[in-house]
Residue frames relative to the residue before (quaternion, step in Angstrom):
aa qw qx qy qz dx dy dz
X 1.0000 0.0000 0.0000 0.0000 0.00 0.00 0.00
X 0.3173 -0.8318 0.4279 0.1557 3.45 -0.44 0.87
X 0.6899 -0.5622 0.2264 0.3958 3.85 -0.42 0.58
X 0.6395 0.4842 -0.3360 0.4936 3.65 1.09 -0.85
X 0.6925 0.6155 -0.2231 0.3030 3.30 1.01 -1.17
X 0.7823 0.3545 -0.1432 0.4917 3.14 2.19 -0.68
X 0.2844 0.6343 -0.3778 0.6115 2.90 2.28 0.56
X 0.8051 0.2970 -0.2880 0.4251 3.81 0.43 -0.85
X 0.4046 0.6751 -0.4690 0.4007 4.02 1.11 0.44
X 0.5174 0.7591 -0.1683 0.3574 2.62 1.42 -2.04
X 0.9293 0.2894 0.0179 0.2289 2.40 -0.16 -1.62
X 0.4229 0.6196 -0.2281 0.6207 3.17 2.23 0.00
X 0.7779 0.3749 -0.2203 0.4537 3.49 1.07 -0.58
X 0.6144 0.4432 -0.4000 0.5158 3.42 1.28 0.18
X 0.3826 0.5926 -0.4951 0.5073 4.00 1.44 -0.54
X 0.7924 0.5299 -0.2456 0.1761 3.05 0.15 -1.64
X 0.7405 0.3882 -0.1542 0.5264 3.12 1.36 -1.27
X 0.6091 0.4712 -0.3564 0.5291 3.34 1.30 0.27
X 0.4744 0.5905 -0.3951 0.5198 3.34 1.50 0.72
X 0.6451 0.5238 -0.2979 0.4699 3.04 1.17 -1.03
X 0.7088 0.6000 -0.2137 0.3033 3.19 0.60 -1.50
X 0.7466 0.4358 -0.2340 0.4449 3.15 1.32 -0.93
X 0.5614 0.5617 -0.3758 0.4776 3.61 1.27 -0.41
X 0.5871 0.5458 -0.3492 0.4852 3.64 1.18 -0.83
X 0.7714 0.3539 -0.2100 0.4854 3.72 0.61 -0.77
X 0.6698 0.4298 -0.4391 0.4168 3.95 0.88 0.64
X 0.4886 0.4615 -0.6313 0.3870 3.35 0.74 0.48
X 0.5889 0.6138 -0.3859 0.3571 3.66 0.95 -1.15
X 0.3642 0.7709 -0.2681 0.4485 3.94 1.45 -1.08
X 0.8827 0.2313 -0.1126 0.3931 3.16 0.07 -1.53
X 0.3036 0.5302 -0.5276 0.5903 3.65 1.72 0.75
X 0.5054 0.6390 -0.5701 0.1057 3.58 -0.53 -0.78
X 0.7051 0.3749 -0.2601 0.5427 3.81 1.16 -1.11
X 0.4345 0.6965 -0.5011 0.2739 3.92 0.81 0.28
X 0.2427 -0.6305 0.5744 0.4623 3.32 -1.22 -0.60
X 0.2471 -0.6872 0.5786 0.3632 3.60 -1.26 -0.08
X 0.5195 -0.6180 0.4859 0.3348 3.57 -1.28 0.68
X 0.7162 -0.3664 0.3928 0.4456 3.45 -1.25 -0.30
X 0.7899 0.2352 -0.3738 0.4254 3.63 0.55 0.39
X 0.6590 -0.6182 0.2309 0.3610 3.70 1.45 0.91
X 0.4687 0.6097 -0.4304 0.4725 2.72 1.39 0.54
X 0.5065 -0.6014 0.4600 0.4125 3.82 -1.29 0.33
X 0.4161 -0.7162 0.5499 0.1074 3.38 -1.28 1.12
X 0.0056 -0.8053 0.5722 0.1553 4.11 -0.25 0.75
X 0.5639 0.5302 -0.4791 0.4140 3.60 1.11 0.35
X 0.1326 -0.7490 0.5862 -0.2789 3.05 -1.46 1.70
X 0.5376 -0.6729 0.4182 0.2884 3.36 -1.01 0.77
X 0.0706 -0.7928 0.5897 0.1371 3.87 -0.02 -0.16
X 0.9064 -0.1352 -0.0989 0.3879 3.13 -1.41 -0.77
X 0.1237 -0.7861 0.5470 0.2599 4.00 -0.76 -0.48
X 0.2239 -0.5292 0.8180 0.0274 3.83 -1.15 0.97
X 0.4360 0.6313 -0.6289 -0.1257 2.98 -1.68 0.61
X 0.7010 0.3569 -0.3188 0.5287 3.82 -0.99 -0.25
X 0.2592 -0.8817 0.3940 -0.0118 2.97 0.36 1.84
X 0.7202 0.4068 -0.1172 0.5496 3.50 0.84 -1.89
X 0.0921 0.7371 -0.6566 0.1305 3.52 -0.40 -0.27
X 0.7432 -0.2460 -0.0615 0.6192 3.35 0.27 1.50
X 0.6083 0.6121 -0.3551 0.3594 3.43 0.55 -0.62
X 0.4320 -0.5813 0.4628 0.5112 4.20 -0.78 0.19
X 0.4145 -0.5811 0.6497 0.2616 3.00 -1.88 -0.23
X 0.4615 0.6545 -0.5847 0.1296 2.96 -0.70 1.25
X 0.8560 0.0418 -0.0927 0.5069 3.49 -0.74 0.53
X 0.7623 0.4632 0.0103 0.4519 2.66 -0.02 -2.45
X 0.6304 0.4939 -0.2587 0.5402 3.83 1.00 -0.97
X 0.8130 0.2654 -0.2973 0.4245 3.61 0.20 -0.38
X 0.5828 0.5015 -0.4669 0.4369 3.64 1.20 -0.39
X 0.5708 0.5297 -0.5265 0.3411 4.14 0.87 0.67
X 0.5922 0.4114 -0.4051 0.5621 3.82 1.79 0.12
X 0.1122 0.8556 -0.4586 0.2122 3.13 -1.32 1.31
X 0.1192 -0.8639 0.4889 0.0197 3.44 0.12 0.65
X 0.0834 -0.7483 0.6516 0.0922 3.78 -0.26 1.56
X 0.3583 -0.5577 0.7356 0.1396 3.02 -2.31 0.87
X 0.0994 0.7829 -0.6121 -0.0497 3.49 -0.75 0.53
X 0.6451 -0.5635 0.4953 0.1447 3.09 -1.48 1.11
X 0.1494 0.8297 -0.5224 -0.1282 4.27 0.33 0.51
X 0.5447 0.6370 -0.4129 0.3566 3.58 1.24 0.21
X 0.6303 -0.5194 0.4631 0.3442 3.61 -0.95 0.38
X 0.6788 0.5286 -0.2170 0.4612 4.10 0.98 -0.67
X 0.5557 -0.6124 0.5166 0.2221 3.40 -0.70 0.54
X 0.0084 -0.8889 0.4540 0.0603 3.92 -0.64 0.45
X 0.2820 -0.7638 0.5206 0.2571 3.72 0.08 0.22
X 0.1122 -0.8288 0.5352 0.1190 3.51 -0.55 1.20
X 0.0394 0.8795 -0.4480 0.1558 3.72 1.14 0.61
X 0.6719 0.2687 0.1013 0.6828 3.95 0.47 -0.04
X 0.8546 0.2557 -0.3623 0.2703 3.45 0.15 -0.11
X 0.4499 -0.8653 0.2182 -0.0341 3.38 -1.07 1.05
X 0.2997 -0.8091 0.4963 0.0959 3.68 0.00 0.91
X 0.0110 0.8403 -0.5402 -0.0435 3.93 -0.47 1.37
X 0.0368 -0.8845 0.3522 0.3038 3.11 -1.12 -0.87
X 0.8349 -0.2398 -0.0101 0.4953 3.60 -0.37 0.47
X 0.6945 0.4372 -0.1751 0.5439 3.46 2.04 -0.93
X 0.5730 -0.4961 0.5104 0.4063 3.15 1.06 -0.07
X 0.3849 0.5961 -0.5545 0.4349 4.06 1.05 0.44
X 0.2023 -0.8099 0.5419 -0.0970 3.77 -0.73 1.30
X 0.1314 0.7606 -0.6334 0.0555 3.99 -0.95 0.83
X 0.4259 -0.7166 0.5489 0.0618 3.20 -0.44 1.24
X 0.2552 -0.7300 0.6050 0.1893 3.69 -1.11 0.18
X 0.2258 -0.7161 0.6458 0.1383 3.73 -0.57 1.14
X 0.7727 -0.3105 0.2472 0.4954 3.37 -1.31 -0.28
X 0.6871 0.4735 -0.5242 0.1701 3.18 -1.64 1.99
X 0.5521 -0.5955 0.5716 0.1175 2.50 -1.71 2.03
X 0.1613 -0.7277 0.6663 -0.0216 3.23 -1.35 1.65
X 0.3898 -0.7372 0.4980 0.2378 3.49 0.02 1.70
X 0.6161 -0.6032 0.4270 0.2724 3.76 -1.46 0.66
X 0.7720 0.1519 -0.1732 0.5924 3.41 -0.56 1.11
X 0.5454 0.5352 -0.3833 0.5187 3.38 1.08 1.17
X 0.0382 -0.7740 0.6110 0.1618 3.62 -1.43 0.37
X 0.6466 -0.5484 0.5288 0.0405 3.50 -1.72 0.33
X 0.1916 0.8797 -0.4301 -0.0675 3.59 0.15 0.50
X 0.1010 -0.9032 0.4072 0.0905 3.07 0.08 1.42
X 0.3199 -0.8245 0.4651 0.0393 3.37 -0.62 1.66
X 0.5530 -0.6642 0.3748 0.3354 3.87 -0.92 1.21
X 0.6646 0.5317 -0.2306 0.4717 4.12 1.17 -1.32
X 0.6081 -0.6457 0.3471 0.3045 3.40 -1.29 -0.23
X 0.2679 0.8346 -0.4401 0.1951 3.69 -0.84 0.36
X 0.6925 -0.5500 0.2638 0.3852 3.54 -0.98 0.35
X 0.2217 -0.8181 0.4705 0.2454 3.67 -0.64 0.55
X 0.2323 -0.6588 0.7147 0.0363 3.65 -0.89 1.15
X 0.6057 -0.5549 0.4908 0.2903 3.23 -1.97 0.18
X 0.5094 0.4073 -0.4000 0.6440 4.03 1.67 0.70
X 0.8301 0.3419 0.0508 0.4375 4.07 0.51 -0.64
X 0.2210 0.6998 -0.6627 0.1489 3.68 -0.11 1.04
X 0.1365 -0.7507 0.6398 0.0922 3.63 -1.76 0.20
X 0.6022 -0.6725 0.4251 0.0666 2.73 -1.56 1.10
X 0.3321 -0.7433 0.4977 0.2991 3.43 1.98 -0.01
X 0.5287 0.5730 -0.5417 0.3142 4.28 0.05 -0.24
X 0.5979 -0.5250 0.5893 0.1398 3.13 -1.94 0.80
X 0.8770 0.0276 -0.0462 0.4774 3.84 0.50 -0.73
X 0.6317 -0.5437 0.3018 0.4628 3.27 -1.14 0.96
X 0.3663 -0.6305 0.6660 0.1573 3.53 -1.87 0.50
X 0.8370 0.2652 -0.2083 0.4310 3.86 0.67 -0.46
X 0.4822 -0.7809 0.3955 0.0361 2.67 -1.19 1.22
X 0.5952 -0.5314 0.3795 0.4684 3.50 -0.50 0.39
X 0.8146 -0.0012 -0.0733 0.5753 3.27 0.98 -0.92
X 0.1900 -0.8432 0.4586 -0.2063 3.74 -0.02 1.68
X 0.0999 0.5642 -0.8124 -0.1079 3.66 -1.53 -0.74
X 0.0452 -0.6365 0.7690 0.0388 2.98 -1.88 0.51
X 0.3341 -0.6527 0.6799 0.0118 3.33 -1.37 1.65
X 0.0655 -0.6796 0.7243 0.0964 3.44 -1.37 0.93
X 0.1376 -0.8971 0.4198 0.0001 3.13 -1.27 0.81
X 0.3725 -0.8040 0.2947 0.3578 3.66 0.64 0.58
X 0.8252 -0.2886 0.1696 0.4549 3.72 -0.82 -0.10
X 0.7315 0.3311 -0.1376 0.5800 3.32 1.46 -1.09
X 0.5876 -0.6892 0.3187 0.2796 3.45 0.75 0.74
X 0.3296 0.7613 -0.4632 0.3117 3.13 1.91 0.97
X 0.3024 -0.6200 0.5858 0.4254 4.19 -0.37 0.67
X 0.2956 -0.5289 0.7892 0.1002 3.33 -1.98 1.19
X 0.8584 -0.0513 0.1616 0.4841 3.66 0.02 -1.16
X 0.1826 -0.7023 0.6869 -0.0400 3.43 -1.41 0.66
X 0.0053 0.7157 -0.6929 0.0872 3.61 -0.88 1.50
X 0.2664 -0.8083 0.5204 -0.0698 3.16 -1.11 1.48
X 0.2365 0.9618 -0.1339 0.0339 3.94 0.07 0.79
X 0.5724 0.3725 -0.0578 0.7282 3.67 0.88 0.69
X 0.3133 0.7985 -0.3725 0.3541 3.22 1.56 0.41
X 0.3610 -0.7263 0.4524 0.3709 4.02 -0.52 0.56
X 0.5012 0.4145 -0.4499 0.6121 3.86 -0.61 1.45
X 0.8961 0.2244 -0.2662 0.2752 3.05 -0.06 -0.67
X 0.7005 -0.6332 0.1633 0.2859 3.60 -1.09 1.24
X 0.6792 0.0361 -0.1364 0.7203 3.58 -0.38 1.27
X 0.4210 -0.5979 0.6622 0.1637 3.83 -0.09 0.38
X 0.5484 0.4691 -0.5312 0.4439 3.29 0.78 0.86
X 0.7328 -0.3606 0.2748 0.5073 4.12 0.73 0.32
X 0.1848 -0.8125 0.4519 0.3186 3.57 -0.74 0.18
X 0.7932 -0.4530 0.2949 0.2804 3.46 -1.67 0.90
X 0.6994 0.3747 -0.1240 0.5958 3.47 -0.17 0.75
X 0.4364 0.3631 -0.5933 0.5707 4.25 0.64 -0.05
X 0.7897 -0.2377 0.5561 0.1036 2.16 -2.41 0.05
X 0.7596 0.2201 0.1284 0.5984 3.75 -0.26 -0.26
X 0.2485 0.8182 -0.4509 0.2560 3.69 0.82 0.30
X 0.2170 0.8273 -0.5153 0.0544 3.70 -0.02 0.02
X 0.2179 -0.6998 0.6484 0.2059 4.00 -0.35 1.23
X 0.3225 -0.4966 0.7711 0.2342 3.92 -1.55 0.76
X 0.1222 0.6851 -0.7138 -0.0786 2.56 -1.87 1.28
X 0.4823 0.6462 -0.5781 0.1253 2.99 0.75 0.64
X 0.5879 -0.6606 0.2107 0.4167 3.46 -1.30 0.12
């Protein structure tokens, strides 16, 4: 076997395995904008849409606060158990999650008034509104690790109603 001839095997077998290597390492790539959870793993729970300051002239009862809400949705394909994990807000106002699996590719809307909880719709049972025109809410997993942070009504940003494009954006229309 002459040297070039085993220079050009070679050298086919490292391409090659640097073919491999690299296809093996771009699904992992396309994690890079995730979060990971407290055990390093990628987190697909996230804050999504937000509704708040429900009543706006209107009273506050029940029916009036179950229109402020902040959904968690599930964007992974796996099922998660939000048991322990936690939904704040700028004041330090706090809702815990009791027992529920949020199926994958699913969200949670988690409403400030009282009412029955389903596996689309839990409540927080409270008397007065919890968001603020201008707010953030911090989710937090079981170990009080932040997953996500939504930020809104912030000064800069257009109509102080969030800006176009976040994540979790939501234009008020009511009047």
């Amino acid at each position: 076997m002459s040297a070039s001839h085993a220079t050009s095997r070679l050298l086919a077998a490292v391409l090659a395995a640097g073919a491999l290597v690299g296809a093996a390492a771009l699904p992992a790539a396309a994690h890079d904008s995730d979060r990971r959870d407290h055990r390093g793993r990628y987190s697909s729970v996230v804050i999504g849409d937000v509704q708040h300051e429900s009543s706006r002239g209107r009273g506050r009862g029940s029916r009036d606060l179950n229109r402020e809400w902040v959904e968690v949705t599930n964007t992974g394909r796996r099922s998660v158990e939000l048991r322990g994990f936690t939904l704040t807000d700028r004041d330090g106002n706090r809702y815990r999650f009791d027992r529920l699996r949020l199926d994958g590719r699913s969200s949670v809307r988690v409403h400030t008034g009282h009412g029955r909880d389903t596996h689309h719709d839990v409540y927080q049972n409270r008397r007065h509104e919890i968001w603020d025109e201008r707010d953030t809410a911090t989710l937090r997993d079981d170990h009080g690790n932040v997953l996500d942070t939504k930020a809104w009504g912030q000064r800069g940003d257009r109509g102080d109603r969030g800006q176009r494009g976040d994540r979790g954006y939501r234009e008020d229309r009511r009047g």
